[in-house]
mmCIF file of the N, C-alpha and C atoms, coordinates in Angstrom:
data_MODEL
# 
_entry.id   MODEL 
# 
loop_
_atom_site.group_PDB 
_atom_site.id 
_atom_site.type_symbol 
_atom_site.label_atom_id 
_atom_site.label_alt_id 
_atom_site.label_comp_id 
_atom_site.label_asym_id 
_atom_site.label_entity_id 
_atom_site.label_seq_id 
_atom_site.pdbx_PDB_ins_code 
_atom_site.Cartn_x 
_atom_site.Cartn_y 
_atom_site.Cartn_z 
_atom_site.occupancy 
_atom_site.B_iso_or_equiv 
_atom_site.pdbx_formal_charge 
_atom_site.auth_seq_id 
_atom_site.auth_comp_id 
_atom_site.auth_asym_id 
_atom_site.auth_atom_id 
_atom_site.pdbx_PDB_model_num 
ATOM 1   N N  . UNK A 1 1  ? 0.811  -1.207 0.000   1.00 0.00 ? 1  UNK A N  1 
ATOM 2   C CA . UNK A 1 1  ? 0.000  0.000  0.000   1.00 0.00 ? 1  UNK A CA 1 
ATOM 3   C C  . UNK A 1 1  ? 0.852  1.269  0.000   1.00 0.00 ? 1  UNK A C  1 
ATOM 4   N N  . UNK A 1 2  ? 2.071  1.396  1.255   1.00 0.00 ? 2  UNK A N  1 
ATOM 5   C CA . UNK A 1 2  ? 2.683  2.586  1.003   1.00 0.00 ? 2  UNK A CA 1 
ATOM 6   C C  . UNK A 1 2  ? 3.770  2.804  -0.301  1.00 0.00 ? 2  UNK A C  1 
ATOM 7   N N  . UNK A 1 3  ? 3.561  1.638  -0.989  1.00 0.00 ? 3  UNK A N  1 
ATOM 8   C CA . UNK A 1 3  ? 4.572  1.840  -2.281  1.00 0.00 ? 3  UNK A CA 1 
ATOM 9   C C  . UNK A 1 3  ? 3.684  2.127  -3.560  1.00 0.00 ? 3  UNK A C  1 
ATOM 10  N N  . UNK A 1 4  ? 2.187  2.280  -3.450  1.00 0.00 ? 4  UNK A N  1 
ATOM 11  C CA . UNK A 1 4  ? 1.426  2.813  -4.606  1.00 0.00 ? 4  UNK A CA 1 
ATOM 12  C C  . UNK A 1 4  ? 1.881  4.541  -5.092  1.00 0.00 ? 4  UNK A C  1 
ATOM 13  N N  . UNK A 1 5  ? 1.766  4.594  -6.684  1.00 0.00 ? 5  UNK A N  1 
ATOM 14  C CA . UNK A 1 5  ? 1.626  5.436  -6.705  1.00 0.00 ? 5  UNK A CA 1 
ATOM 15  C C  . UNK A 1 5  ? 1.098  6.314  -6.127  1.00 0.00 ? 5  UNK A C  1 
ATOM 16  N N  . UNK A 1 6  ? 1.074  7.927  -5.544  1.00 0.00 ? 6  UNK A N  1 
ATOM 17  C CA . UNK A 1 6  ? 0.334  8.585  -5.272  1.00 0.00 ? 6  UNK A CA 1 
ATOM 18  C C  . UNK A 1 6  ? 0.274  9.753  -6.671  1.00 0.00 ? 6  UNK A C  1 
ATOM 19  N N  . UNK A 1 7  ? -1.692 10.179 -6.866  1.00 0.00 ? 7  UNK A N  1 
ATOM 20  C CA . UNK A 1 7  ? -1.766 11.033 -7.675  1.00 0.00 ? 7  UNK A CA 1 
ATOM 21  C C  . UNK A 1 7  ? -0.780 12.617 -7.144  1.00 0.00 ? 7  UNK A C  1 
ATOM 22  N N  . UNK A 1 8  ? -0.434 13.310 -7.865  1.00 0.00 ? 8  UNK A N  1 
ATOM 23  C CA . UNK A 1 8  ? 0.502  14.376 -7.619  1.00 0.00 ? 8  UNK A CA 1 
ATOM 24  C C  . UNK A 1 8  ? -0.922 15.501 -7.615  1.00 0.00 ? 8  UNK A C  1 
ATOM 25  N N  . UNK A 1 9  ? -0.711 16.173 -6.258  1.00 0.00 ? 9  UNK A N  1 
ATOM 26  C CA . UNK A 1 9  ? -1.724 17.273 -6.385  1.00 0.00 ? 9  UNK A CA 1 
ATOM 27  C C  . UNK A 1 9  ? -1.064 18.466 -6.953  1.00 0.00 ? 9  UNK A C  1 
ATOM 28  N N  . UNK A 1 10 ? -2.246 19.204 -7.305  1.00 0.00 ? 10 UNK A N  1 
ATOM 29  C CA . UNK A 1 10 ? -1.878 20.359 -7.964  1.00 0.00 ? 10 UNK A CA 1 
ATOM 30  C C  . UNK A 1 10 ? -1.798 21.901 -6.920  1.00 0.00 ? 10 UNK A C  1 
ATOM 31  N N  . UNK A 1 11 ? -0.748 22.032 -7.135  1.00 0.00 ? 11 UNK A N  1 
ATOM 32  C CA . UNK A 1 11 ? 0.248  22.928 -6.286  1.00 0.00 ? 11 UNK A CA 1 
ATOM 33  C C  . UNK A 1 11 ? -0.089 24.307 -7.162  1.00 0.00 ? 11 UNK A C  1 
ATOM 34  N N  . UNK A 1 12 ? -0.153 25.587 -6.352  1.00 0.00 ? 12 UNK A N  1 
ATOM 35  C CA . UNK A 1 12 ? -0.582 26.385 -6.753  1.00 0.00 ? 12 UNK A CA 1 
ATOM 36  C C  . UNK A 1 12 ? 0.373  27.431 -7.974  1.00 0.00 ? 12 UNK A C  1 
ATOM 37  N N  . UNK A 1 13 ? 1.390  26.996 -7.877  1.00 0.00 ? 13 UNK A N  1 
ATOM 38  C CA . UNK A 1 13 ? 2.517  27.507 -8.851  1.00 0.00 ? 13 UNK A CA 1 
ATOM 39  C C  . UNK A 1 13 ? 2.325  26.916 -9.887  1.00 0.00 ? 13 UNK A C  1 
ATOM 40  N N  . UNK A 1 14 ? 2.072  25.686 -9.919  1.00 0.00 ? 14 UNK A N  1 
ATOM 41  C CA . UNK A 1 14 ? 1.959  24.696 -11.238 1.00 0.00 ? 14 UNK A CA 1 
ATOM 42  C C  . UNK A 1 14 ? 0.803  25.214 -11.939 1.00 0.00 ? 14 UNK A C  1 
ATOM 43  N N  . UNK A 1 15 ? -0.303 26.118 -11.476 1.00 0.00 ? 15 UNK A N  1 
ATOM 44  C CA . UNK A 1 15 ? -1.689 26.264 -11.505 1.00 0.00 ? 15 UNK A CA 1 
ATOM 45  C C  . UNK A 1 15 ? -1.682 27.354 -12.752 1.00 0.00 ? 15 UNK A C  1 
ATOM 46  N N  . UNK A 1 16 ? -1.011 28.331 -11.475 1.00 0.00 ? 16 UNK A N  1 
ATOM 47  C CA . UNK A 1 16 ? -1.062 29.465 -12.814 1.00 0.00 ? 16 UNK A CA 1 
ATOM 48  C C  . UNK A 1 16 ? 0.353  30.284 -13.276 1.00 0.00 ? 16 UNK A C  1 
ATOM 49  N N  . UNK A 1 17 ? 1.236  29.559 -13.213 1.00 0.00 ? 17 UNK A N  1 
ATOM 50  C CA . UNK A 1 17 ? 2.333  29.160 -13.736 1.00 0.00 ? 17 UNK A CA 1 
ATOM 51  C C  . UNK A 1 17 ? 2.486  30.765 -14.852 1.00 0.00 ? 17 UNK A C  1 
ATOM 52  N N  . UNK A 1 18 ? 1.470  30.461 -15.598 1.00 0.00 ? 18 UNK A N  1 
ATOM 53  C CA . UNK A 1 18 ? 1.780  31.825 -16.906 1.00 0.00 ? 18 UNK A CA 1 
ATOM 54  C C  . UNK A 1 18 ? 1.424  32.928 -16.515 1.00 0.00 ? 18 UNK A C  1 
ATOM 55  N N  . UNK A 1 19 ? 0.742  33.343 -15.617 1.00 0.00 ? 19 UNK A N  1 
ATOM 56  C CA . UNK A 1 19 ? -0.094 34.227 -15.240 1.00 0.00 ? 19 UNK A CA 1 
ATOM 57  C C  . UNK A 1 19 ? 1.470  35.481 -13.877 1.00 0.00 ? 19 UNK A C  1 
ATOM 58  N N  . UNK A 1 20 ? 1.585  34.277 -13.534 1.00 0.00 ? 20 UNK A N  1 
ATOM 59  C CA . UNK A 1 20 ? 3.141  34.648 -12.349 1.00 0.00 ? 20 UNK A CA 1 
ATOM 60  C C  . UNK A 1 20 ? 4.159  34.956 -13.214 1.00 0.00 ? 20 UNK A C  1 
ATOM 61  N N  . UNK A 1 21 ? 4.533  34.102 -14.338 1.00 0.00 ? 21 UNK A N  1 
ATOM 62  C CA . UNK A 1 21 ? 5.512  34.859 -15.356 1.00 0.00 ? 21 UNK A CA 1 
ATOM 63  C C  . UNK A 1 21 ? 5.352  35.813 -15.902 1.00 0.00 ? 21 UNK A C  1 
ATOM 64  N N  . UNK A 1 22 ? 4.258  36.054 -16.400 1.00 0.00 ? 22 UNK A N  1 
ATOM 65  C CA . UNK A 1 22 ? 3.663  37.512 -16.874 1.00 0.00 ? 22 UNK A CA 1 
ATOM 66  C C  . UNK A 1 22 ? 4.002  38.659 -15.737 1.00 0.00 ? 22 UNK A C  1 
ATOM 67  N N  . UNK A 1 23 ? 3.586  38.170 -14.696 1.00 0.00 ? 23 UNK A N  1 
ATOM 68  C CA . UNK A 1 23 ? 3.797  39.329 -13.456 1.00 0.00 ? 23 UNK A CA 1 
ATOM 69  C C  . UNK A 1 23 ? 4.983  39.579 -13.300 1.00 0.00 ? 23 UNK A C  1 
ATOM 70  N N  . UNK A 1 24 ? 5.732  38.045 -12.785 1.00 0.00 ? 24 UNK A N  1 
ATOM 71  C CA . UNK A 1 24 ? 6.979  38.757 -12.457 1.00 0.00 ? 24 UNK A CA 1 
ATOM 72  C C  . UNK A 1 24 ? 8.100  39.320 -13.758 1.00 0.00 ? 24 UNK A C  1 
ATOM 73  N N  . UNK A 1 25 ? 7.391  39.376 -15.551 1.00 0.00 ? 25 UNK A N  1 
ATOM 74  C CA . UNK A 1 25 ? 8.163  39.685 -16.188 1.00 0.00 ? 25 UNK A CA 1 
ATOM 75  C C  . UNK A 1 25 ? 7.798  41.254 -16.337 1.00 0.00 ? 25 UNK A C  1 
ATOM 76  N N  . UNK A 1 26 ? 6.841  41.983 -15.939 1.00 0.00 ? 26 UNK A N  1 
ATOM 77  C CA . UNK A 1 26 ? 6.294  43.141 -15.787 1.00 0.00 ? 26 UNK A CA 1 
ATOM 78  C C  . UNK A 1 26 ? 7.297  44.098 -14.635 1.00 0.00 ? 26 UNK A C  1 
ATOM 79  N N  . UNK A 1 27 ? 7.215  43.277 -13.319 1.00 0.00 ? 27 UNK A N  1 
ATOM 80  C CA . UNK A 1 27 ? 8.058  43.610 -12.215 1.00 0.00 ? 27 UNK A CA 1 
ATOM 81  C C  . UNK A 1 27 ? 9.266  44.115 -12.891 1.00 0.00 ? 27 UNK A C  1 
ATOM 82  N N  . UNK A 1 28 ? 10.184 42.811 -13.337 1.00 0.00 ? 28 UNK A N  1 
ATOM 83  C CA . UNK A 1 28 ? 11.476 42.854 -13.329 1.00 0.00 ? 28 UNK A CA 1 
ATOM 84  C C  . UNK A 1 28 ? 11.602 44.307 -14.867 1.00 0.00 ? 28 UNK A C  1 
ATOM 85  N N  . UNK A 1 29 ? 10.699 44.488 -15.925 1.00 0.00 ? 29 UNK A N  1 
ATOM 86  C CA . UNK A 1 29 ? 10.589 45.771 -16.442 1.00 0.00 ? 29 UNK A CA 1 
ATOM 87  C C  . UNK A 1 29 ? 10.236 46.634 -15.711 1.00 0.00 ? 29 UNK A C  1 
ATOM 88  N N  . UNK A 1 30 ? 9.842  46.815 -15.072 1.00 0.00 ? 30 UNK A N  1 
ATOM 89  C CA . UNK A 1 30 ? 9.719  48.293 -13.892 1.00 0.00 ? 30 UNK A CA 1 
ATOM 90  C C  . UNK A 1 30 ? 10.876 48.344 -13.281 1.00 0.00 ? 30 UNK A C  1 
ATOM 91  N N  . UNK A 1 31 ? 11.486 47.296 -12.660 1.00 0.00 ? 31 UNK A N  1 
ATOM 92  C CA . UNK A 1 31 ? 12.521 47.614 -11.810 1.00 0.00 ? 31 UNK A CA 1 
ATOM 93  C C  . UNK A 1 31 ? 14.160 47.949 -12.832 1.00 0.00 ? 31 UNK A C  1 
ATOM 94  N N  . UNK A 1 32 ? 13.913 47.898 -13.834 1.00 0.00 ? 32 UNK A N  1 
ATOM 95  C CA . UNK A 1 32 ? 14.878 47.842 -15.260 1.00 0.00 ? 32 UNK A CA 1 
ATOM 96  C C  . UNK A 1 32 ? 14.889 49.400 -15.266 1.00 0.00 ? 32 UNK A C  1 
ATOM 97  N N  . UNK A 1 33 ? 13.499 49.420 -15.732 1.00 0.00 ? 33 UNK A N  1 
ATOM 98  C CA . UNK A 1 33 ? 13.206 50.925 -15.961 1.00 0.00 ? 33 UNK A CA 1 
ATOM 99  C C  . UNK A 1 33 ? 14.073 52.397 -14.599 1.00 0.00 ? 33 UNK A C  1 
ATOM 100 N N  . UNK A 1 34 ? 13.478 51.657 -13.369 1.00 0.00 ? 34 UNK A N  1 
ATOM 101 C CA . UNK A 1 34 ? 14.023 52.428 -12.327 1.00 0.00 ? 34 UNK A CA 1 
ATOM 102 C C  . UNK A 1 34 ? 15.063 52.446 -12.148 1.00 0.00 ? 34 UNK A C  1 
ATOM 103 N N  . UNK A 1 35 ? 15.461 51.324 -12.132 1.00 0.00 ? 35 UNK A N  1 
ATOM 104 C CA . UNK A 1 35 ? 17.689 51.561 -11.811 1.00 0.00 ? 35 UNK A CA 1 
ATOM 105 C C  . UNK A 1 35 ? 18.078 52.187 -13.270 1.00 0.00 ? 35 UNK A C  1 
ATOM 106 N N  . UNK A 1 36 ? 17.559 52.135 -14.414 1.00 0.00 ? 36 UNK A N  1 
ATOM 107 C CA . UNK A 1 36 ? 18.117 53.239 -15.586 1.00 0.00 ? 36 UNK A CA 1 
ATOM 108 C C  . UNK A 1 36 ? 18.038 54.810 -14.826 1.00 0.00 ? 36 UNK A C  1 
ATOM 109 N N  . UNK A 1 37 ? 16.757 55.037 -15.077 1.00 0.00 ? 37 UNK A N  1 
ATOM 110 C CA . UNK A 1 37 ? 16.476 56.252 -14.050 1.00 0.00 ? 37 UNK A CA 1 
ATOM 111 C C  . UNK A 1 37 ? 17.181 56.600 -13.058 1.00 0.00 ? 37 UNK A C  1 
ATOM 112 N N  . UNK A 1 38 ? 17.524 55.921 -11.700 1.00 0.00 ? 38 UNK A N  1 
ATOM 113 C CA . UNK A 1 38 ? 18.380 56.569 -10.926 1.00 0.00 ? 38 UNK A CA 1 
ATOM 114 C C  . UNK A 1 38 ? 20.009 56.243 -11.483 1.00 0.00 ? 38 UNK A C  1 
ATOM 115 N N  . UNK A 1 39 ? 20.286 55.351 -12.116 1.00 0.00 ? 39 UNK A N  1 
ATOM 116 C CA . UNK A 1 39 ? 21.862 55.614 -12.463 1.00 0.00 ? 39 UNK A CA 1 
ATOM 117 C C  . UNK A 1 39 ? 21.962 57.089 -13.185 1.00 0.00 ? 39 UNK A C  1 
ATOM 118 N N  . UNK A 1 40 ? 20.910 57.561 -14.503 1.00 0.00 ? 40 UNK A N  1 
ATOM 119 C CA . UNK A 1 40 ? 20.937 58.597 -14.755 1.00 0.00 ? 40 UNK A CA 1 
ATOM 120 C C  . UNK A 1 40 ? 21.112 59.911 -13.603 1.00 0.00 ? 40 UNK A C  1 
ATOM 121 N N  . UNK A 1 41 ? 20.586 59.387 -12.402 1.00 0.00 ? 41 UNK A N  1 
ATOM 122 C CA . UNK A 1 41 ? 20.783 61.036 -11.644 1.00 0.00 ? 41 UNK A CA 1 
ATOM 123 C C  . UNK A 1 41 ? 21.935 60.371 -10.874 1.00 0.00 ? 41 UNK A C  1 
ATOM 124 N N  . UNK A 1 42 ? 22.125 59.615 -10.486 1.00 0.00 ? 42 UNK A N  1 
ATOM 125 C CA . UNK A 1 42 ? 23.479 59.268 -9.960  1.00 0.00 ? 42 UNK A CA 1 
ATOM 126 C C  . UNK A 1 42 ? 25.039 60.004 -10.295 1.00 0.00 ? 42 UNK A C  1 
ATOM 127 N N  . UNK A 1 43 ? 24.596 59.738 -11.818 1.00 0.00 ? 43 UNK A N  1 
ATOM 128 C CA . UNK A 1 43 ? 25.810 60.355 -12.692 1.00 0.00 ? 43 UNK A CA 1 
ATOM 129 C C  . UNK A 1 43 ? 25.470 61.712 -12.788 1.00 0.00 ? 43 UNK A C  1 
ATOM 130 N N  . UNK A 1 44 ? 24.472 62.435 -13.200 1.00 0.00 ? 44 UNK A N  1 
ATOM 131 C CA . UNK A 1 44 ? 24.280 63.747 -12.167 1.00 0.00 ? 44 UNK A CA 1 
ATOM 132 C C  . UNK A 1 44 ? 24.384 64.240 -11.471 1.00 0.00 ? 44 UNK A C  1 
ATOM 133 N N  . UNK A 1 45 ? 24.518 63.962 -10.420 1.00 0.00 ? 45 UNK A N  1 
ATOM 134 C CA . UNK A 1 45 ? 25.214 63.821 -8.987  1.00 0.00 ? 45 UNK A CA 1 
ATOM 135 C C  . UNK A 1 45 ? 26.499 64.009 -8.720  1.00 0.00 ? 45 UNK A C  1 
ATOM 136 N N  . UNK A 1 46 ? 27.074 63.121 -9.322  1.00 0.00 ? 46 UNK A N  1 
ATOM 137 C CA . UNK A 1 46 ? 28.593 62.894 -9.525  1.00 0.00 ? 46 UNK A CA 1 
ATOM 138 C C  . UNK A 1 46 ? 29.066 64.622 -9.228  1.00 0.00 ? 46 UNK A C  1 
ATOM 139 N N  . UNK A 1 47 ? 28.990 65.232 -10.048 1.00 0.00 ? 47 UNK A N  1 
ATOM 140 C CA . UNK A 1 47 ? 29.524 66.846 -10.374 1.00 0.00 ? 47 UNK A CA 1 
ATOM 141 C C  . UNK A 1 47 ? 29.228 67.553 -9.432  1.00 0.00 ? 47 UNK A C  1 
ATOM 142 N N  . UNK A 1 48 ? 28.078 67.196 -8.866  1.00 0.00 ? 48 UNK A N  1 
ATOM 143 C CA . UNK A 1 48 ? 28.004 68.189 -7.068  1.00 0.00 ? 48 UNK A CA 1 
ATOM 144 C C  . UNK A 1 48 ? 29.342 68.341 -6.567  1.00 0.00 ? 48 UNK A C  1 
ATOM 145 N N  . UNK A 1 49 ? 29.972 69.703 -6.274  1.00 0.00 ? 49 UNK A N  1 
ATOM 146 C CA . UNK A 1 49 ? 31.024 69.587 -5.513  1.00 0.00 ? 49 UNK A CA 1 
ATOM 147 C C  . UNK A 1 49 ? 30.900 68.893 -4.038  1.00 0.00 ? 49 UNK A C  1 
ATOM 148 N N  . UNK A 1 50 ? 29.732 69.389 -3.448  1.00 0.00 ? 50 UNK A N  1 
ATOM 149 C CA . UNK A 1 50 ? 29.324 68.629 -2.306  1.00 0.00 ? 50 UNK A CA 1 
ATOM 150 C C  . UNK A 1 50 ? 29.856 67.213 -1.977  1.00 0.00 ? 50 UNK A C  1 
ATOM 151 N N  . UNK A 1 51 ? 29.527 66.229 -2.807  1.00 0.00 ? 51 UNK A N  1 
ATOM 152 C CA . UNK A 1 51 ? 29.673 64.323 -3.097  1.00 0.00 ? 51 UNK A CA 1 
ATOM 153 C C  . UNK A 1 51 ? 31.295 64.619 -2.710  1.00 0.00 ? 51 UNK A C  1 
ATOM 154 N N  . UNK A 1 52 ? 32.674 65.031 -2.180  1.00 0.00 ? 52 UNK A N  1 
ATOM 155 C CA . UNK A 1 52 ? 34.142 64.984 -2.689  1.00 0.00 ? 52 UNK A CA 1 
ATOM 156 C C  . UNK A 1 52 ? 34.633 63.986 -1.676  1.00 0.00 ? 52 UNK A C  1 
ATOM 157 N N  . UNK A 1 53 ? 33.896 63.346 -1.086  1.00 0.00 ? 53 UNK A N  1 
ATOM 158 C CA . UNK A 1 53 ? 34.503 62.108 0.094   1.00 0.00 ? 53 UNK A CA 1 
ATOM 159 C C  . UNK A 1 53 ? 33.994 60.924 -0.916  1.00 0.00 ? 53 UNK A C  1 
ATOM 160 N N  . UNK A 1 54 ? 32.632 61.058 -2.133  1.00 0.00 ? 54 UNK A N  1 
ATOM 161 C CA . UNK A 1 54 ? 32.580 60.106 -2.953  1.00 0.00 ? 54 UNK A CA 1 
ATOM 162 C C  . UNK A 1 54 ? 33.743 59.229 -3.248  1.00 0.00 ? 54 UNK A C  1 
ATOM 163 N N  . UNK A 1 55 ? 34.380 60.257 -4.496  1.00 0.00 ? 55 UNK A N  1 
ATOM 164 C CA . UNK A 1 55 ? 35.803 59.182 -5.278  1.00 0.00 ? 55 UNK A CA 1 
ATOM 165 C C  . UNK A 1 55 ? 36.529 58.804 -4.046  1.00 0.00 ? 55 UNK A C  1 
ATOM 166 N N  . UNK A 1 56 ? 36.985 59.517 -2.942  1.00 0.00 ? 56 UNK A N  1 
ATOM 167 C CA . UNK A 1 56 ? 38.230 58.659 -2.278  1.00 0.00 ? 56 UNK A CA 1 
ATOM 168 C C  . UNK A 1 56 ? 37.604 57.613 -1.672  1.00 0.00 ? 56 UNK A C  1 
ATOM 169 N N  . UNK A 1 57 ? 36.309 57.287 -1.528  1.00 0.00 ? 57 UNK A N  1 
ATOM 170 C CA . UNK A 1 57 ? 35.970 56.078 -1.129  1.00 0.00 ? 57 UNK A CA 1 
ATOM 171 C C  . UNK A 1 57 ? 36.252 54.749 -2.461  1.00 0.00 ? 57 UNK A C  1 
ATOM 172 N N  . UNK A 1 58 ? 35.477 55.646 -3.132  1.00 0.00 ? 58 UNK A N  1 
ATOM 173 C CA . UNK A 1 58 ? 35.781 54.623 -4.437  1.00 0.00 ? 58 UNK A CA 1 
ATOM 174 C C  . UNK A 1 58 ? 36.868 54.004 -4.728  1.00 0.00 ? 58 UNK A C  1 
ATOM 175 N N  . UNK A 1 59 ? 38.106 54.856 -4.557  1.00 0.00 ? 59 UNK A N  1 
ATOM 176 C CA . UNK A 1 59 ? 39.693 54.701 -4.865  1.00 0.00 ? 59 UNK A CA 1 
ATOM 177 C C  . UNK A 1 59 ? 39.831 53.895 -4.000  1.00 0.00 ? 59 UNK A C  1 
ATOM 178 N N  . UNK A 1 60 ? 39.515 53.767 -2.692  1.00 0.00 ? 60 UNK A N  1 
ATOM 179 C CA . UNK A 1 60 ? 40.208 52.559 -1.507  1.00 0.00 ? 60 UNK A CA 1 
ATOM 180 C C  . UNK A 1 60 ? 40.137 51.671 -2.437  1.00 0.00 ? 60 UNK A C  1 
ATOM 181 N N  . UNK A 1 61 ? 38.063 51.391 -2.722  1.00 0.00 ? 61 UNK A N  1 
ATOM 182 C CA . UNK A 1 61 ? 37.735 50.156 -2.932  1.00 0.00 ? 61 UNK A CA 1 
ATOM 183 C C  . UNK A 1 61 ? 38.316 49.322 -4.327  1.00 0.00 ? 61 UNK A C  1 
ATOM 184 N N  . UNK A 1 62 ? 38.779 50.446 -5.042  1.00 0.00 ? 62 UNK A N  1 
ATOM 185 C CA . UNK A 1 62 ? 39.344 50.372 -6.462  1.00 0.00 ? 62 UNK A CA 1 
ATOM 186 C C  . UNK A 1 62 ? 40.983 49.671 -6.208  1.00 0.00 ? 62 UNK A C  1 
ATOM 187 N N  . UNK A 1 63 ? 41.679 50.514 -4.946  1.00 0.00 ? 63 UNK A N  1 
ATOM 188 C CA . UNK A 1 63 ? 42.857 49.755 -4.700  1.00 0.00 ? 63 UNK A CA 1 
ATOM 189 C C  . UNK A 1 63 ? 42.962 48.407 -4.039  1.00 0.00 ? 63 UNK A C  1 
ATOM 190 N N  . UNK A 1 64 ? 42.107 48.484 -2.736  1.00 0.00 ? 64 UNK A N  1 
ATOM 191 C CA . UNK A 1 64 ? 41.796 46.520 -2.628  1.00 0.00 ? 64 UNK A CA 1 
ATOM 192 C C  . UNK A 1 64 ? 41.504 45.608 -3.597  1.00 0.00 ? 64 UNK A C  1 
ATOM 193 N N  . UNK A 1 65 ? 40.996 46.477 -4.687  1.00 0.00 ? 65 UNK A N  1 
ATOM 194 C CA . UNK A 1 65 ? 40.103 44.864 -5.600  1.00 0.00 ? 65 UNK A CA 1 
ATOM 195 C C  . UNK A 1 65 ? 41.456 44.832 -6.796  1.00 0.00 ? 65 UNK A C  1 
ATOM 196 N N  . UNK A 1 66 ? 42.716 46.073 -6.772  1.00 0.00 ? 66 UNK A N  1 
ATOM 197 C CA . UNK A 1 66 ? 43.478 45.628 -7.889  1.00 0.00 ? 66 UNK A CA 1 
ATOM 198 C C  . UNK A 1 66 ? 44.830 44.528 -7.393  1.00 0.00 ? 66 UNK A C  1 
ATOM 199 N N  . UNK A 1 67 ? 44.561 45.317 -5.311  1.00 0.00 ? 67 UNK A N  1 
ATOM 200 C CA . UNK A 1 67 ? 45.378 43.637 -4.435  1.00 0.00 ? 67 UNK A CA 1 
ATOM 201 C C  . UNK A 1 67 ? 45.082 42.691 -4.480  1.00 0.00 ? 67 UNK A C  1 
ATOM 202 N N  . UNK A 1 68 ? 43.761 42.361 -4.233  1.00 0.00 ? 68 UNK A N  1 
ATOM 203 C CA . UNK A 1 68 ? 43.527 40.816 -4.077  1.00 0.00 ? 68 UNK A CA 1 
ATOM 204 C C  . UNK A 1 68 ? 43.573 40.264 -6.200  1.00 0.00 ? 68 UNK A C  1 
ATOM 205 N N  . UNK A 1 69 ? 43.564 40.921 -6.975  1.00 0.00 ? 69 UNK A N  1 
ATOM 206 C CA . UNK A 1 69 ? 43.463 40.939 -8.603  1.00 0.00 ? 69 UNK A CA 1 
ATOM 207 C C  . UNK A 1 69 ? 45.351 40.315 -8.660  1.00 0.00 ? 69 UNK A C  1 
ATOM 208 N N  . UNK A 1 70 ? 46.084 40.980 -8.265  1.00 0.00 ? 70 UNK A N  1 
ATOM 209 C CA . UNK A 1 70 ? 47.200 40.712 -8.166  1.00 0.00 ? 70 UNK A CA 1 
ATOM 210 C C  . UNK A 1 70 ? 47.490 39.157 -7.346  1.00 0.00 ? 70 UNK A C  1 
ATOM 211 N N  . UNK A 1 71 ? 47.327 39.399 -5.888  1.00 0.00 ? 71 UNK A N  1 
ATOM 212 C CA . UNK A 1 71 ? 47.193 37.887 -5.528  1.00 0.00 ? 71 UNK A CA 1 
ATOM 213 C C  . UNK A 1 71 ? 47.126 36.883 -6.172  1.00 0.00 ? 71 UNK A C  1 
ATOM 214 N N  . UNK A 1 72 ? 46.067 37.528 -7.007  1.00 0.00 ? 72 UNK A N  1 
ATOM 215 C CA . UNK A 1 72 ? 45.071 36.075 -7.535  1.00 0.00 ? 72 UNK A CA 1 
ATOM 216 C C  . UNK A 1 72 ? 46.166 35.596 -8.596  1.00 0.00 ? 72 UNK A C  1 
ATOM 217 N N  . UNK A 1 73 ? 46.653 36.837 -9.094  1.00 0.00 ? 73 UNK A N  1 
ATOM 218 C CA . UNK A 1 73 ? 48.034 36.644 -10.476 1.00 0.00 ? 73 UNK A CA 1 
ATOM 219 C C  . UNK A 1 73 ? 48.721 35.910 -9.971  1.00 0.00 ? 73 UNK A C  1 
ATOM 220 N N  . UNK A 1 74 ? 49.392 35.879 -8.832  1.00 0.00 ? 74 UNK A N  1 
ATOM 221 C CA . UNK A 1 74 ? 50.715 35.603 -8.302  1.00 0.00 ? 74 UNK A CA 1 
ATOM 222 C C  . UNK A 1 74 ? 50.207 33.970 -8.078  1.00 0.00 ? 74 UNK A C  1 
ATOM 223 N N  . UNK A 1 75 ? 49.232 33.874 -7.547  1.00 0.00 ? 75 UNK A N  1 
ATOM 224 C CA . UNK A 1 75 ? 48.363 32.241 -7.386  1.00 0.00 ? 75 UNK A CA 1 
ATOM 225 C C  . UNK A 1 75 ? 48.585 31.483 -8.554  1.00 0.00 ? 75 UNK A C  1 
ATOM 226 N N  . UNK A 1 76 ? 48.271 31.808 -9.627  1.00 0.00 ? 76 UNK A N  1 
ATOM 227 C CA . UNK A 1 76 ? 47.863 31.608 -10.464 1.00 0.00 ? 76 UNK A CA 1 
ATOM 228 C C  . UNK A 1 76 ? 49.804 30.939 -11.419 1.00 0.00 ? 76 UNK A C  1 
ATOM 229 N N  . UNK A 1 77 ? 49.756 31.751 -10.978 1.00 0.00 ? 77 UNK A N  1 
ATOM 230 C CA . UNK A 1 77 ? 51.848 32.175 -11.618 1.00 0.00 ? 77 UNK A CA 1 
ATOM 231 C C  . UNK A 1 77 ? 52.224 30.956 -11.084 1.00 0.00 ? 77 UNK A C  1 
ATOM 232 N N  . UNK A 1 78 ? 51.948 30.453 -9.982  1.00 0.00 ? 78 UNK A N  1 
ATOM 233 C CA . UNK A 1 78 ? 52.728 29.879 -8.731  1.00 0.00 ? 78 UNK A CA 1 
ATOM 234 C C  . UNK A 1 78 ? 52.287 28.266 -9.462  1.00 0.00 ? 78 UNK A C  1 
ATOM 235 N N  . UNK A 1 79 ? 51.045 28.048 -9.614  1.00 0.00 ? 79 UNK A N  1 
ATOM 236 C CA . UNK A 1 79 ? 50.518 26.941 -10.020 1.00 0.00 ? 79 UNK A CA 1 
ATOM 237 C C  . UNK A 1 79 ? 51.203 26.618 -11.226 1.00 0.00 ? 79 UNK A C  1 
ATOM 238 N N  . UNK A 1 80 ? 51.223 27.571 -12.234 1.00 0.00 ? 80 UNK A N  1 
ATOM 239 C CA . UNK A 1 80 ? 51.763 27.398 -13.596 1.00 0.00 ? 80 UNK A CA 1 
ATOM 240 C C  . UNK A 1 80 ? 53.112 26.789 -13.823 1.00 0.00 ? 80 UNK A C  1 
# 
């Protein structure tokens, strides 16, 4: 008995399946739309003299990621 097939019920994703893709392909165009939009004022932004602690943050993060980039060379070298 516990080795019979069981019928597979119908689960509510399976249901309306097209209806949720439609939605969430609507969503993910709105949210497309909005991060275009604010990168546009972002980069607007940029030129505020105000933002000038901006870039030197950027630059740290720009110099850690070209250390561990290097590391990774030297890893890489080492294996070879």
């Amino acid at each position: 008995d516990e080795y019979r097939i069981k019928p597979v019920e119908e689960v509510k994703y399976m249901k309306n399946g097209g209806e949720d893709d439609q939605k969430i392909a609507a969503r993910n165009q709105e949210n497309l739309e909005k991060s275009a939009s604010s990168n546009v004022r972002l980069k607007s932004n940029k030129e505020i003299p105000g933002l000038v602690h901006q870039p030197r943050a950027n630059m740290h993060i720009s110099e850690s990621q070209q250390e561990f980039f290097r590391m990774l060379d030297e890893k890489i070298e080492k294996v070879r």
